[in-house]
C-alpha positions as CSV (number, residue, x, y, z in Angstrom):
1,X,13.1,13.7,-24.4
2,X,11.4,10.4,-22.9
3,X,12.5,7.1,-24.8
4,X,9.6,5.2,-23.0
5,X,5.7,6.0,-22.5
6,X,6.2,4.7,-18.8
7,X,9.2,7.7,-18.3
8,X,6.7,10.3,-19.8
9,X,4.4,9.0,-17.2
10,X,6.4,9.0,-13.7
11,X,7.1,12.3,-15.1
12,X,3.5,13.5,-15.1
13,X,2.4,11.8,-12.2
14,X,5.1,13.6,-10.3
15,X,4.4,16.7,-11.5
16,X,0.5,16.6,-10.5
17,X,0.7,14.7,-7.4
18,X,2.0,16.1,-3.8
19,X,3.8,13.6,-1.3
20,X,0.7,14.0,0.6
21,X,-1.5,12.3,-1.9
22,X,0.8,9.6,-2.8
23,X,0.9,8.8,1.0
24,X,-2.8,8.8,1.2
25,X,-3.4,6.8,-2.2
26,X,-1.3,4.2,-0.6
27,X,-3.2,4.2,2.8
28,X,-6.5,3.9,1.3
29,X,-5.2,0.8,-0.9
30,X,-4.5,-0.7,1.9
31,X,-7.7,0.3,3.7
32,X,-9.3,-1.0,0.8
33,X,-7.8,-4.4,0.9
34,X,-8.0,-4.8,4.8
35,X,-11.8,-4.6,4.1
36,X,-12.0,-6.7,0.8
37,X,-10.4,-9.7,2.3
38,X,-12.0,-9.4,5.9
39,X,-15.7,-9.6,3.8
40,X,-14.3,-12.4,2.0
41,X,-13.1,-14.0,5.0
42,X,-16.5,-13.3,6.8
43,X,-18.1,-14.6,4.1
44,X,-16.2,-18.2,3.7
45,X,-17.2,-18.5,7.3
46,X,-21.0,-17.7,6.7
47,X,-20.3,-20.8,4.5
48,X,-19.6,-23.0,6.9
């Protein structure tokens, strides 16, 4: 039925998931990274 492991997994994925929660996964990534590279930022100019 799936001829890869990755198929068999966007299959699952979208099966469990809701649009809602893919949106909101991807918002928090970037949340995340706004605030991982503004502490490393703050930090290389604690440095200085």
């Amino acid at each position: 039925m799936f001829e890869t492991l990755d198929d068999q997994m966007k299959h699952d994925e979208m099966e469990t998931t809701t649009p809602r929660e893919k949106w909101l996964k991807w918002v928090l990534v970037g949340v995340v990274s706004i605030l991982l590279f503004a502490g490393l930022y703050a930090g290389v100019r604690l440095l200085e």
